[in-house]
C-alpha positions as CSV (number, residue, x, y, z in Angstrom):
1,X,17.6,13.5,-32.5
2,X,16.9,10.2,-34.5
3,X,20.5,9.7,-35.2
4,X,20.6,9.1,-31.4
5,X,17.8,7.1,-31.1
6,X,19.3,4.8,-33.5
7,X,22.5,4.9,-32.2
8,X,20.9,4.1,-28.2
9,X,22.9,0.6,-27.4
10,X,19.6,-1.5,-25.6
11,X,16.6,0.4,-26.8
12,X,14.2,-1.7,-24.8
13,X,16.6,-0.4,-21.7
14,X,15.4,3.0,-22.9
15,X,11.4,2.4,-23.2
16,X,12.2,1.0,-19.8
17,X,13.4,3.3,-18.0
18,X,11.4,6.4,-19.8
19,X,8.3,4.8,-18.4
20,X,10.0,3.7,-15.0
21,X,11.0,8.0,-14.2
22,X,7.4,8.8,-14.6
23,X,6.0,6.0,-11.9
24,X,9.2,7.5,-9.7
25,X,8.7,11.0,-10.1
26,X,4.5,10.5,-9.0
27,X,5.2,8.6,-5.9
28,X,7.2,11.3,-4.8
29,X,4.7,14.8,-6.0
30,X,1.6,12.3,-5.0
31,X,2.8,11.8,-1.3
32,X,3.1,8.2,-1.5
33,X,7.0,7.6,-0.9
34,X,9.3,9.8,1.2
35,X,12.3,11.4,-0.4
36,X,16.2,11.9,0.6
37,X,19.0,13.0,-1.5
38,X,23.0,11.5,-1.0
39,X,25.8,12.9,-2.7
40,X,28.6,10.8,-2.9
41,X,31.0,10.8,-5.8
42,X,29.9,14.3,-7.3
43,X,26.8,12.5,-7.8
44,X,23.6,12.7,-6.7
45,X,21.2,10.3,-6.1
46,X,17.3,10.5,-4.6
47,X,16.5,7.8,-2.1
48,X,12.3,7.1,-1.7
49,X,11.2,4.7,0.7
50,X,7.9,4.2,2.2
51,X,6.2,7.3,3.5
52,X,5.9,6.1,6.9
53,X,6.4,2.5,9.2
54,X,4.4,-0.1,7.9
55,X,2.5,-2.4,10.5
56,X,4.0,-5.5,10.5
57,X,6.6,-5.0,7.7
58,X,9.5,-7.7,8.2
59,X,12.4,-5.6,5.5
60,X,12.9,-2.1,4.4
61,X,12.5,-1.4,1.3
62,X,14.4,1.5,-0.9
63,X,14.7,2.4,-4.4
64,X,17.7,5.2,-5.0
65,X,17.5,6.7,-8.9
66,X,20.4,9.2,-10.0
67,X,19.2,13.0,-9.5
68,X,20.3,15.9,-11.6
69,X,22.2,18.2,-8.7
70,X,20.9,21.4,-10.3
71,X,16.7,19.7,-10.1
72,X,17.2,22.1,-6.8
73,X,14.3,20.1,-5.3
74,X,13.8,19.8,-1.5
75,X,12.0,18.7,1.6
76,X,10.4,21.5,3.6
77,X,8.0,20.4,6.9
78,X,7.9,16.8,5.1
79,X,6.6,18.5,1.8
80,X,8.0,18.9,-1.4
81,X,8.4,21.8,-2.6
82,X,8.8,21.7,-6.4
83,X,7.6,19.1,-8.6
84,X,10.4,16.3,-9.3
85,X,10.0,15.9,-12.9
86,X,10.8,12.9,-15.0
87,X,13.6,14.8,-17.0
88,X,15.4,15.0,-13.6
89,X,16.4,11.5,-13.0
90,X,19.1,9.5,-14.4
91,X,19.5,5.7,-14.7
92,X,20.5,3.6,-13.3
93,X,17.7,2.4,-10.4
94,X,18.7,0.3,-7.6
95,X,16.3,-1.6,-5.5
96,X,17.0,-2.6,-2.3
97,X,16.0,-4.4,0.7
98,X,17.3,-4.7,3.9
99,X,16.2,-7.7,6.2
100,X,17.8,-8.8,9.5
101,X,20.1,-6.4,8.8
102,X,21.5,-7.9,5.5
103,X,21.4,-5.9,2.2
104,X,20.1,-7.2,-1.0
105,X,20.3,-4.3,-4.0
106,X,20.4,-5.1,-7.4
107,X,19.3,-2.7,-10.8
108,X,16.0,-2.6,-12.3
109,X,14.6,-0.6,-15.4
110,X,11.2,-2.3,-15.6
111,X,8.6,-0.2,-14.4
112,X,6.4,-3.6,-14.1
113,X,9.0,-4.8,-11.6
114,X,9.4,-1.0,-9.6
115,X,6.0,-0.6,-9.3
116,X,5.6,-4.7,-7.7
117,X,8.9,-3.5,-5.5
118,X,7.1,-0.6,-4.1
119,X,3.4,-2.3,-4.3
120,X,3.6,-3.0,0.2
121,X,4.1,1.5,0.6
122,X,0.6,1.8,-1.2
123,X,-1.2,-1.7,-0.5
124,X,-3.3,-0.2,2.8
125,X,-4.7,2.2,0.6
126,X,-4.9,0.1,-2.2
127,X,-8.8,-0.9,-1.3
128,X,-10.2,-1.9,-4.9
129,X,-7.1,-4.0,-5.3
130,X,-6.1,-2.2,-8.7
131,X,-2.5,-3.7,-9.0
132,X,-2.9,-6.0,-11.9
133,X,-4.9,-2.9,-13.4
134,X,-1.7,-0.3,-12.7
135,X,0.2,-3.3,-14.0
136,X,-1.3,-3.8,-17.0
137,X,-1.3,0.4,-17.5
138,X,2.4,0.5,-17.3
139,X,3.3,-2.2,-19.6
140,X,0.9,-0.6,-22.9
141,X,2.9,2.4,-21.6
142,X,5.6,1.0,-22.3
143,X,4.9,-0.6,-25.6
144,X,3.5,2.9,-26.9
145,X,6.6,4.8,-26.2
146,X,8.4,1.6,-28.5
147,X,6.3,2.3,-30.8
148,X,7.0,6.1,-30.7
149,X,10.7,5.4,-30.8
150,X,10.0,2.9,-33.5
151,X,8.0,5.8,-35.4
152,X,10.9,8.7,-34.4
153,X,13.7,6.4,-35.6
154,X,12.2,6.8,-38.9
155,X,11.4,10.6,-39.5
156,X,13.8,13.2,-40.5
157,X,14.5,16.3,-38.4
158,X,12.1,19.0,-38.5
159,X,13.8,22.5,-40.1
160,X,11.9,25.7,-39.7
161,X,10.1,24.9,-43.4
162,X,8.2,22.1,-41.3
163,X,4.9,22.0,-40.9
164,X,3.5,22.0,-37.6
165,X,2.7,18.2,-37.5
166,X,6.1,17.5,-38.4
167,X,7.3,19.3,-35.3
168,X,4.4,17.8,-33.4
169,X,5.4,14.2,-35.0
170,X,9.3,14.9,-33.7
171,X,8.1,15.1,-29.7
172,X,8.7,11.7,-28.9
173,X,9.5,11.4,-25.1
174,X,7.1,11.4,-22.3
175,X,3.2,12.0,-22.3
176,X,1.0,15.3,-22.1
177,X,0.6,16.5,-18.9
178,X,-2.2,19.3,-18.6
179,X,-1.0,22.6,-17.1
180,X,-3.2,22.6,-13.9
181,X,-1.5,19.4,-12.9
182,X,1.7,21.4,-12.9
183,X,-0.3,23.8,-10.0
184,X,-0.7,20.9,-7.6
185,X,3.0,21.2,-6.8
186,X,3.6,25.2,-6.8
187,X,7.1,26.3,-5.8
188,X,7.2,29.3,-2.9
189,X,5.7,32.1,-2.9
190,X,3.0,30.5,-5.4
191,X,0.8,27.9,-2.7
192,X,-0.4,24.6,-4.2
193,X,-3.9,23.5,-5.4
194,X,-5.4,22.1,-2.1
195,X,-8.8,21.3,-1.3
196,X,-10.3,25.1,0.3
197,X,-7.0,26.7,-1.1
198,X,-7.1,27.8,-4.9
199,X,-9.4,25.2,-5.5
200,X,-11.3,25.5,-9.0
């Protein structure tokens, strides 16, 4: 495990992008982009755009991420149904925007920059203007999971002497997330955590 972490070649590409599949994967379980999948090349790739027309928007606006094939995740009535997790996307992200009928994509890992790409889907509902707050959230994101790989690139490998804060020390990637969240997106026959349905 730490071998690889030292041997990643741009680790700020890394903390990048491990931030950047978390702010991806919640626009798509929260509702708040629309999701396609394209295969082409034996590889997969998951399209979001805006969840629906925009008044007034000028350009459209996409962001396509590579997609495990076997995440088996899919759109039913407009709903997912199974959580996208962060482990199932790939790099590299292309933005893209399509005005008059030109396309302009290019590839972005900074989840500063994603989340300013895809700030006009959620700025209607956006009515305590918390943008430079969500900014500002993603960026010490960022610079704790440095700081974690910083940390990991230093520790040996846990063996099955270890004590448990060894093993806890060695889980580097990603952030808690509390089991109930997990219920919000239930996969068939399970039904999800709505408001009057398996509410607690």
């Amino acid at each position: 495990m730490n071998s690889d972490i030292r041997a990643m070649p741009n680790h700020l590409e890394t903390v990048h992008f491990e931030t950047s599949k978390r702010v991806l994967a919640q626009l798509i379980n929260e509702g708040l982009a629309s999701g396609t999948f394209v295969t082409t090349n034996s590889k997969t790739w998951l399209t979001l755009s805006s969840p629906s027309s925009l008044p007034g928007a000028q350009e459209q606006r996409e962001v396509k991420v590579r997609i495990r094939p076997d995440a088996a995740a899919f759109l039913s009535a407009g709903r997912w149904q199974q959580v996208i997790r962060p482990e199932h996307l790939h790099q590299p992200i292309r933005l893209e925007v399509t005005a008059n009928g030109d396309k302009n994509p290019w590839e972005e890992l900074d989840p500063r920059s994603i989340f300013g790409f895809v700030y006009p889907w959620l700025q209607h509902i956006d009515h305590l203007e918390r943008k430079a707050t969500v900014v500002k959230e993603l960026r010490n994101s960022t610079a704790n999971q440095e700081k974690r790989l910083e940390i990991a690139s230093t520790l040996k490998e846990p063996t099955l002497d270890s004590s448990y804060i060894e093993w806890e020390r060695s889980l580097i990637w990603g952030h808690p997330t509390h089991p109930v969240r997990r219920s919000l997106g239930a996969v068939p026959p399970l039904r999800p955590v709505e408001p009057g349905i398996g509410s607690f």
